[in-house]
NUDRENZA-546058 format. One record per residue: residue number from 1; x, z, y of N, C-alpha, C in turn. Coordinates in steps of 0.001 Angstrom, whole numbers, plus 500000, padded with zeros to 6 digits. Example, Ala and Ser with C-alpha at 12.3 -4.5 7.8 and 13.67 -1.06 7.14 Angstrom:
// residues 2
 pos   n_px   n_pz   n_py  ca_px  ca_pz  ca_py   c_px   c_pz   c_py
   1 513190 507800 494310 512300 507800 495500 513200 507800 496700
   2 512850 507080 497750 513670 507140 498940 512900 507870 500030
//
This chain:
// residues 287
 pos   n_px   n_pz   n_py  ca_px  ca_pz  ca_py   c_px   c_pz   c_py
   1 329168 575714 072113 328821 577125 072233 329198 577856 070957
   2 328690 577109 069901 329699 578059 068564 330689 578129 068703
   3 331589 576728 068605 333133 576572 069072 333410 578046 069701
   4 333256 578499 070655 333463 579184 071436 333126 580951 070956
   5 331911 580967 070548 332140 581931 070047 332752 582189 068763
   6 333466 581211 067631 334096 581430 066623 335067 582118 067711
   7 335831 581094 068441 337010 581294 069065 337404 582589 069519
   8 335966 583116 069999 336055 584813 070812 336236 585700 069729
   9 335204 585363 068566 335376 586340 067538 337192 586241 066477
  10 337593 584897 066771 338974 585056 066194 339806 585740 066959
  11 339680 585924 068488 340447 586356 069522 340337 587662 069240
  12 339368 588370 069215 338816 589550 068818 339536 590030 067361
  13 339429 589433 066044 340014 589698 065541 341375 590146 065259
  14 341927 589277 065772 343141 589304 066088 343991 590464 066817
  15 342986 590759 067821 343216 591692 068548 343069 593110 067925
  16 342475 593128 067261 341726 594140 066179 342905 594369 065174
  17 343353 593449 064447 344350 593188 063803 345882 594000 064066
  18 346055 593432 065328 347617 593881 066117 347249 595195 066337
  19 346532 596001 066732 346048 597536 066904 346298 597768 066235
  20 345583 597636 064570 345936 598091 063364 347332 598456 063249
  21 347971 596942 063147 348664 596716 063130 350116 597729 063639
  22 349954 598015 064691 350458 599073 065461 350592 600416 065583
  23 348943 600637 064927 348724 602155 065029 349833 602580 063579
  24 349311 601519 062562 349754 602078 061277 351435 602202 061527
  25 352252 601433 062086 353375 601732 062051 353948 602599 063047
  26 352777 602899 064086 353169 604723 064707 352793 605601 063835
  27 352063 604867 063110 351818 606627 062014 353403 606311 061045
  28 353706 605436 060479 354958 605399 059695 355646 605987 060347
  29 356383 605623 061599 357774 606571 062192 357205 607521 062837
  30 356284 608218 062965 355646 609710 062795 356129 610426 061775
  31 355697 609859 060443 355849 610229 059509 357567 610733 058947
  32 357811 609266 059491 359363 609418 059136 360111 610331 060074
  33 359651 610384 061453 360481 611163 061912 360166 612511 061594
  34 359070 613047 061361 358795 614077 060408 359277 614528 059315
  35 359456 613448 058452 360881 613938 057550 361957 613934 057672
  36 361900 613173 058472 363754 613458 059060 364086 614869 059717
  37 362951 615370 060390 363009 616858 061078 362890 617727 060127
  38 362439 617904 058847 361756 618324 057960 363262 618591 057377
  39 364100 617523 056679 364846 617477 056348 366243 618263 057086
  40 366097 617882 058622 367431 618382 059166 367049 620239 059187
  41 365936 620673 058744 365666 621666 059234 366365 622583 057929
  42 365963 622144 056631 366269 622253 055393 367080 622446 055692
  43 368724 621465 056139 369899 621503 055986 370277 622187 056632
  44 369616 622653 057656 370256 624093 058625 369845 625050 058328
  45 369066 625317 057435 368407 626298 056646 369421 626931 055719
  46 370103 626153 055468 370583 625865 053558 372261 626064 054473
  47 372256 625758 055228 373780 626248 055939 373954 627580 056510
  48 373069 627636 057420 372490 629124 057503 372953 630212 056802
  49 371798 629934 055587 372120 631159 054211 373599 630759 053652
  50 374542 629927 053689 375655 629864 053285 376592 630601 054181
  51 376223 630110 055151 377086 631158 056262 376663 632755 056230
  52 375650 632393 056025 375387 634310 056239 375888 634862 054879
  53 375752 633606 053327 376333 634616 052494 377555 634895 052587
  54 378452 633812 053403 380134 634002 053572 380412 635220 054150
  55 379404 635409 055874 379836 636536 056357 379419 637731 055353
  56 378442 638031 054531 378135 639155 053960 379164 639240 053183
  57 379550 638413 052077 380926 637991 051034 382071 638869 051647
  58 382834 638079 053453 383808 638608 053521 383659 640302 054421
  59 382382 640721 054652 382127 642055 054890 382032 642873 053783
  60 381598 642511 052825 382253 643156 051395 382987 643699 051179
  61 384025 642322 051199 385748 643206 051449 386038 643296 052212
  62 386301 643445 053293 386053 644854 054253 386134 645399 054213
  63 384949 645688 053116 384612 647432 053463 385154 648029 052046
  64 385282 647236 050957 386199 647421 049445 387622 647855 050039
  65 388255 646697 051268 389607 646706 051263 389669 648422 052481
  66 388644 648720 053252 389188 650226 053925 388676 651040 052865
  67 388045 650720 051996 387531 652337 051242 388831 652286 050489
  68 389679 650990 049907 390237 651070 049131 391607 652319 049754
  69 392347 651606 051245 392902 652370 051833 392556 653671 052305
  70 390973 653802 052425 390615 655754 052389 391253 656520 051198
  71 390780 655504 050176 391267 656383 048791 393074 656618 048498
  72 393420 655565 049311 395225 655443 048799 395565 656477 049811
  73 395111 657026 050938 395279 658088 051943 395089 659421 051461
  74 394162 659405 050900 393416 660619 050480 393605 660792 049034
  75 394545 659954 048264 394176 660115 046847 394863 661395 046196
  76 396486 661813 046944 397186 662488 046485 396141 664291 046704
  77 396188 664082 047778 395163 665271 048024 393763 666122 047442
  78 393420 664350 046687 391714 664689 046297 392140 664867 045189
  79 393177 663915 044417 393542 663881 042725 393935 665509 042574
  80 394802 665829 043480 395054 667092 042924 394477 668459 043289
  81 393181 668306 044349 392274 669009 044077 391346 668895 042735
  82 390551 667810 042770 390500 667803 041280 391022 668351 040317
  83 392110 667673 040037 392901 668557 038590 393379 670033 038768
  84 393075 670608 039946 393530 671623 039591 392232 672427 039121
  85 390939 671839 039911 389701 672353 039439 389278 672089 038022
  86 389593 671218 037551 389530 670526 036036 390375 671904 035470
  87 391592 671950 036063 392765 673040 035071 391799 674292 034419
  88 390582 674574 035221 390128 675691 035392 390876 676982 036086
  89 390298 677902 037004 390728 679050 037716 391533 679442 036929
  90 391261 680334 035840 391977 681332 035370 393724 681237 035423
  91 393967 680476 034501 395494 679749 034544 396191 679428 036122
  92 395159 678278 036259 395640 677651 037386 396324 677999 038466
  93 395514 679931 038727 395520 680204 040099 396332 681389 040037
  94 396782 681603 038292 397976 682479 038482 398962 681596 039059
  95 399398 680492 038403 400672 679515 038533 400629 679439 039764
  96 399462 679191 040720 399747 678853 042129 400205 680077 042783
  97 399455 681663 042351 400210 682658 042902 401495 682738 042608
  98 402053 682304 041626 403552 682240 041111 404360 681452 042133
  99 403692 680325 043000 404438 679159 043372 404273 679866 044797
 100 403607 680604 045366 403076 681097 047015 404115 682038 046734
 101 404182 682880 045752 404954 684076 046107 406598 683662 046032
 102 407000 682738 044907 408197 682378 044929 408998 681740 046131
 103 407774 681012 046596 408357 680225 047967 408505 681351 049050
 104 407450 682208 049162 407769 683231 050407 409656 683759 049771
 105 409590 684231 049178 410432 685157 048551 412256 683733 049173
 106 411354 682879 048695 412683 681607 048907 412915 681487 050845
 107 411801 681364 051415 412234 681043 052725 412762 682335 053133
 108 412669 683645 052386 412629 684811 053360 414727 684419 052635
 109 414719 684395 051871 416266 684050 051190 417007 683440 051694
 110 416552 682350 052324 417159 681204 053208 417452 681515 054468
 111 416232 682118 055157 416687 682446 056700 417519 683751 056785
 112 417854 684289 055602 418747 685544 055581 420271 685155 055360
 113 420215 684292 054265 421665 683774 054211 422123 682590 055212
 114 421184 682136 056009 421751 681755 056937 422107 682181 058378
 115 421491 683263 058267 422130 684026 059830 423173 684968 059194
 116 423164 685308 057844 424395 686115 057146 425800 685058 057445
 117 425315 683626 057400 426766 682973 057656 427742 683081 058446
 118 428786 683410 058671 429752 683557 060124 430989 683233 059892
 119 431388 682144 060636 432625 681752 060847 433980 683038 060825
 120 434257 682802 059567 435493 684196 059553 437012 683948 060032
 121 437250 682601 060130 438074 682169 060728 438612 682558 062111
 122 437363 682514 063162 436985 682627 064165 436848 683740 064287
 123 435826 684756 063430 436307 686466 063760 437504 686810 063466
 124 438137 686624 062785 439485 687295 062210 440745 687063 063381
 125 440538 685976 063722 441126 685488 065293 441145 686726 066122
 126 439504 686475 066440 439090 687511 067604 439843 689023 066913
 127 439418 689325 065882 440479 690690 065547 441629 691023 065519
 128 442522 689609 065270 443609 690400 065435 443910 690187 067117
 129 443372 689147 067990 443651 689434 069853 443058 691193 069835
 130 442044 691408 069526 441790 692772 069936 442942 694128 069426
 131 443140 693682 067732 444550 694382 067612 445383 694347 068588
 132 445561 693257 068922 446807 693342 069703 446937 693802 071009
 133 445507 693702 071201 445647 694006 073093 445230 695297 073285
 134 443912 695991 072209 443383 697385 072573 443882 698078 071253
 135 444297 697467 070003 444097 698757 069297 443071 698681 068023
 136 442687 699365 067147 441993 699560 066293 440490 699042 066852
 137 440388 700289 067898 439117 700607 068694 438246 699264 068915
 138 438989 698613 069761 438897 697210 070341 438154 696738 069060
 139 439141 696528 067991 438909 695564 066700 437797 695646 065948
 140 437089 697235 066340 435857 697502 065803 434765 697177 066446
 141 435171 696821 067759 433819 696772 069230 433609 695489 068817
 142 434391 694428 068741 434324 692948 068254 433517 693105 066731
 143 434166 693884 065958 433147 693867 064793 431404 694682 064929
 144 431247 695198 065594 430225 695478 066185 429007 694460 066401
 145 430253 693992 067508 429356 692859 068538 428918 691680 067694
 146 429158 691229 066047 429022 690317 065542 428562 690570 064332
 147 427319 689876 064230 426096 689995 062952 426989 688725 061488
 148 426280 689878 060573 426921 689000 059515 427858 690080 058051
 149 428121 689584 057053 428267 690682 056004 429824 690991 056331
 150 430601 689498 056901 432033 689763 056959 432365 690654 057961
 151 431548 690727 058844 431778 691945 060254 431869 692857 059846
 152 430727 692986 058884 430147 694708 058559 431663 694917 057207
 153 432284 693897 056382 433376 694657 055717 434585 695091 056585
 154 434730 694122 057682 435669 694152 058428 435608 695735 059087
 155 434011 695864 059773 434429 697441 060372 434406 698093 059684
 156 434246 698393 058276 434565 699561 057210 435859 699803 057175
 157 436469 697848 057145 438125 698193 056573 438814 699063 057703
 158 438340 698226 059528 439106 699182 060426 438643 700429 060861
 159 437790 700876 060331 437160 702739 060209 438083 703028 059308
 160 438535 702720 058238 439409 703639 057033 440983 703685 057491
 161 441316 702724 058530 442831 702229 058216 443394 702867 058606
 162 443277 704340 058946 443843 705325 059463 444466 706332 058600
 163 443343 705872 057012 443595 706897 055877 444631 705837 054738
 164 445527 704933 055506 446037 704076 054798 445982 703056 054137
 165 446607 702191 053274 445840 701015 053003 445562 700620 052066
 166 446117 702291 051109 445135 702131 049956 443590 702248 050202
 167 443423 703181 051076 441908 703642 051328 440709 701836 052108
 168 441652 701446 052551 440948 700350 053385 440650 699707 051902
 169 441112 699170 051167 441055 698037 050592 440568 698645 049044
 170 439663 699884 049263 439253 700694 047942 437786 700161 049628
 171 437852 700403 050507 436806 700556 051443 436152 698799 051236
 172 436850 697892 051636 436352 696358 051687 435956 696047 050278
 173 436311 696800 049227 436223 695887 047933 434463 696734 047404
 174 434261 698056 048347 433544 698398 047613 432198 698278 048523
 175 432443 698213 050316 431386 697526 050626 431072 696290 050458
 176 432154 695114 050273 431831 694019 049853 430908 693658 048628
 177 430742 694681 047276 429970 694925 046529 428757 695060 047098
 178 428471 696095 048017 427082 696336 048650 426602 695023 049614
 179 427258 694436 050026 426582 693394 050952 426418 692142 049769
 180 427063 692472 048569 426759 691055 047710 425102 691371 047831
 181 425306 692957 047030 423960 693207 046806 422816 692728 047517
 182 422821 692847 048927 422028 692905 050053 421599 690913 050002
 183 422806 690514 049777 422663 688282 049519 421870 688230 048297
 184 421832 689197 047170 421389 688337 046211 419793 689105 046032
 185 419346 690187 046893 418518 690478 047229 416974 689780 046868
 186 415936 690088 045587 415036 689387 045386 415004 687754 044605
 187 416304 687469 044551 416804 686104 043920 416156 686414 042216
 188 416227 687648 041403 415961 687866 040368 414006 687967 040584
 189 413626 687977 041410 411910 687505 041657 411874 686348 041087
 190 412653 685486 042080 412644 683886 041969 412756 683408 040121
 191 413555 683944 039653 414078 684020 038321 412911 684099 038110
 192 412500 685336 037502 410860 685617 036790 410129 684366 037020
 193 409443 683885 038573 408834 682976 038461 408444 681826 037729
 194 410217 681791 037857 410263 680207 037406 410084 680551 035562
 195 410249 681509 035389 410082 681554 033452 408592 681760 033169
 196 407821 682030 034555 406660 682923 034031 405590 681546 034485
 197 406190 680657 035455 404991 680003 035548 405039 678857 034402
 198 405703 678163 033463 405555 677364 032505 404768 678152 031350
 199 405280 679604 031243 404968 680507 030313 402900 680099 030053
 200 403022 680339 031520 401324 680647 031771 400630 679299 031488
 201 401200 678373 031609 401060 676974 031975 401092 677342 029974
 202 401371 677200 029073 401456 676938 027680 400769 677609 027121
 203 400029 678765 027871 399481 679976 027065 397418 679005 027331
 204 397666 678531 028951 396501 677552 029575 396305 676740 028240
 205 397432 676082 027858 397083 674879 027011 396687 675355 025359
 206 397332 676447 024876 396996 677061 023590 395331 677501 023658
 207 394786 678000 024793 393598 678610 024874 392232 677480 025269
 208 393418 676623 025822 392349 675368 025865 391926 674487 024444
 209 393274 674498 023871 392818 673588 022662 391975 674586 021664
 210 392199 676304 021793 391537 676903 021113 389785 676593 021423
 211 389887 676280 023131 388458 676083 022738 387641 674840 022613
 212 389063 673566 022575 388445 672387 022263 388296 672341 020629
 213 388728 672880 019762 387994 673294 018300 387090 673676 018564
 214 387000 674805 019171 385482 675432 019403 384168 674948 019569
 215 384754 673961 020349 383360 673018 021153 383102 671819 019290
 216 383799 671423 018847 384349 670621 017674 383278 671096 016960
 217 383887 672644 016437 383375 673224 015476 381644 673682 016002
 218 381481 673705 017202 379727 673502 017312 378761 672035 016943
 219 379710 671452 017587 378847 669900 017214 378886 669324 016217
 220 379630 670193 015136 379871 669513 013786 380412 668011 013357
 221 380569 667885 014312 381340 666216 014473 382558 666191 014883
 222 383733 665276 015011 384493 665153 015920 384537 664001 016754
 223 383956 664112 017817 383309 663392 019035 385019 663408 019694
 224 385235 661681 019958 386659 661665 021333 386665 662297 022567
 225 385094 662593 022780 384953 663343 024184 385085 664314 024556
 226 384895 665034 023165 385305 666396 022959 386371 666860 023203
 227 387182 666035 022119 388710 666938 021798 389706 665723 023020
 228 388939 664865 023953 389829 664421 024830 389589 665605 025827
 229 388795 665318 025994 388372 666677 027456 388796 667849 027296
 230 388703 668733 025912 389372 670000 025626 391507 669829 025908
 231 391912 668628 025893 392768 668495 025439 393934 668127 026680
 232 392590 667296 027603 393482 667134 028730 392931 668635 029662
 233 392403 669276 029805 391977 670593 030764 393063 671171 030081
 234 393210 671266 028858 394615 672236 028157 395965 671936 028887
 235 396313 671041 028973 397525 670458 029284 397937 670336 030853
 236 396712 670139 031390 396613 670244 033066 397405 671589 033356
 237 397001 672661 032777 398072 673732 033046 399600 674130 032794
 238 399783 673094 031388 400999 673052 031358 401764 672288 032187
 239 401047 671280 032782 402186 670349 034031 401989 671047 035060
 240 400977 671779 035398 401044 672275 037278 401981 673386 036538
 241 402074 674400 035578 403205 675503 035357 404963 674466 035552
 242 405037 674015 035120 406327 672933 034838 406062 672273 036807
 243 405544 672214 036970 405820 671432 038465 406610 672566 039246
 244 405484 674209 039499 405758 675245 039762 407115 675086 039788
 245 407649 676039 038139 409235 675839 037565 410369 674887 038226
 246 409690 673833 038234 410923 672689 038992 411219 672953 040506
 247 409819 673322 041473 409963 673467 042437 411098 674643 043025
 248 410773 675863 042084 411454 676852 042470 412755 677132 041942
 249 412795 676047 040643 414685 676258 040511 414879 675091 041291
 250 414691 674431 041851 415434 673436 042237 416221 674400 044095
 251 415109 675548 044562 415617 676269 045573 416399 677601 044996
 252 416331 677757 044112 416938 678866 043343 418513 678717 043349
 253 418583 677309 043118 420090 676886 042700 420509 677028 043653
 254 420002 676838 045047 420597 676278 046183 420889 677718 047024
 255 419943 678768 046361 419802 680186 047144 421374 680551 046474
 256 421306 680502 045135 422690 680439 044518 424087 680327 044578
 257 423927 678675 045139 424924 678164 045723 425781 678664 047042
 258 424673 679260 047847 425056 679402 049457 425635 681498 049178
 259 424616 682062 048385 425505 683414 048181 427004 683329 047428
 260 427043 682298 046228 428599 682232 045620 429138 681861 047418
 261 429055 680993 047949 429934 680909 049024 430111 681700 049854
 262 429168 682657 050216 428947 683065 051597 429888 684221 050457
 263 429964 684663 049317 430691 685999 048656 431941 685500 048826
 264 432845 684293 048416 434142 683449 048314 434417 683503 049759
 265 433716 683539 050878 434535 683675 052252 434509 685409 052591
 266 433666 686186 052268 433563 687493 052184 434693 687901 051679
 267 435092 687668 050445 436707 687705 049993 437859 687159 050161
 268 438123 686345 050618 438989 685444 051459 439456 686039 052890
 269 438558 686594 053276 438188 686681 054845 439104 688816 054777
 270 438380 688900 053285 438936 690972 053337 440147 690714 052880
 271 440914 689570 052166 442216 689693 052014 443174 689369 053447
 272 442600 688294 054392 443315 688308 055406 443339 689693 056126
 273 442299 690216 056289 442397 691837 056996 443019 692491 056488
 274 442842 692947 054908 444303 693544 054771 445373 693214 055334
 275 445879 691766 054383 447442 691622 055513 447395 691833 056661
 276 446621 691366 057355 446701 691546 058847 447292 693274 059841
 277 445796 694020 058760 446493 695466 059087 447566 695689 058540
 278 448457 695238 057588 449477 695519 056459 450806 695079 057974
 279 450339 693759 058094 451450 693500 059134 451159 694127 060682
 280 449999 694877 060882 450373 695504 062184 450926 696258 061962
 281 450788 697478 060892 451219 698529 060502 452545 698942 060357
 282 453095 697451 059959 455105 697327 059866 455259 696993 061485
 283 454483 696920 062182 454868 696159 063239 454641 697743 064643
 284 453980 698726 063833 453598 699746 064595 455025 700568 063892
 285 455253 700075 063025 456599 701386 062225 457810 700651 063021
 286 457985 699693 063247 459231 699176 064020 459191 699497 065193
 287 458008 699383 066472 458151 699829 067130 457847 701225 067688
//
């Protein structure tokens, strides 16, 4: 009977034992798998914020690389609003009236000498078929009918050629004078401009540095901020005057260019009419 109950109570033990036994190593891989979750959670944590700092990183530039292209769009426009506001009004906004009025004055120059252009080749043709077929009369209806300075010498010359050919060619040489007049028309505006807007532009920069002393001579110091800032607002007017200047001789020359020509076929064009009447005239005495 002891036998037996040692035996139950070792059975018992035992049994007692392996429970233990058991429980404790469900609590271990509890545990462990707890840190293992613990851990994987960390690492997706910690990847997470890496990724999100990448995407924030490359939204950065982004938004660096379009502002950068807003500014390369917009820079010519804003820079030189700026500087012209920096130039200060006074100066500034003569030179720009200098540059508005010169340009009107230039396109109105341009679209004049170019409808003044006319193939004289081609009229002088047509004048002498009309000589030949109607007459004087004829030769004037054609000069009529056709815009341009060489028309208008042409019908002076055949209005006079009746009073001979001294009178015609005292007539072409002296309206040809008046229609120069009429081409070079306002070109001496353009002139002024271009002398007056650098002018203004140097007088900007003398009055500026006068008052970057000024500012000098208050602070009793000579501060770089001073006499930089007095120095570049000074000078801002001398380059927008000099930009002005370039802009408008560079159309000046060209207004230039096209009256010397359009005058060189004007004269070219009144010497063929003379001869021309010279040889109808032998050609009206023969027959």
């Amino acid at each position: 009977m002891k036998k037996l109950l040692t035996l139950l109570a070792l059975a018992a033990f035992l049994v007692f034992g392996l429970n233990q036994a058991s429980y404790a190593q469900g609590e271990a891989d509890t545990m462990e798998n707890q840190t293992e979750s613990v851990d994987s959670t960390a690492m997706d944590t910690a990847a997470t914020e890496d990724a999100a700092m990448e995407e924030k990183e490359e939204m950065t530039e982004d938004v660096e690389e379009i502002e950068e292209v807003e500014e390369a769009d917009q820079s010519f426009h804003q820079v030189l609003k700026e500087k012209f506001i920096e130039g200060g009004p006074e100066f500034m906004g003569i030179v720009l009236l200098c540059l508005i009025l010169g340009l009107a004055i230039v396109i109105e120059r341009i679209i004049y000498l170019n409808l003044a252009t006319t193939n004289s080749k081609k009229l002088l043709g047509n004048v002498e078929d009309a000589l030949n077929s109607g007459g004087v009369e004829a030769a004037k209806e054609v000069c009529r009918n056709t815009s341009g300075p060489v028309a208008s010498i042409f019908y002076q010359g055949l209005d006079r050629s009746d009073e001979g050919m001294e009178m015609v060619e005292k007539s072409v040489v002296a309206y040809g004078s008046v229609q120069m007049g009429k081409l070079e028309q306002g070109v001496s505006w353009i002139s002024l401009f271009i002398a007056l807007a650098p002018m203004l532009g140097f007088m900007g920069t003398v009055i500026g540095m006068i008052g970057a002393f000024d500012a000098i001579e208050a602070a009793g110091d000579i501060s770089p901020s001073l006499v930089a800032g007095g120095i570049k607002v000074a000078l801002l007017t001398t380059v927008f005057g000099l930009i002005v200047a370039i802009i408008l001789q560079i159309f000046y020359n060209y207004i230039i260019a096209k009256v010397d020509s359009i005058v060189n076929d004007m004269e070219n064009a009144s010497i063929s009419l003379v001869d021309l009447l010279m040889a109808q005239e032998v050609k009206n005495k023969k027959a």
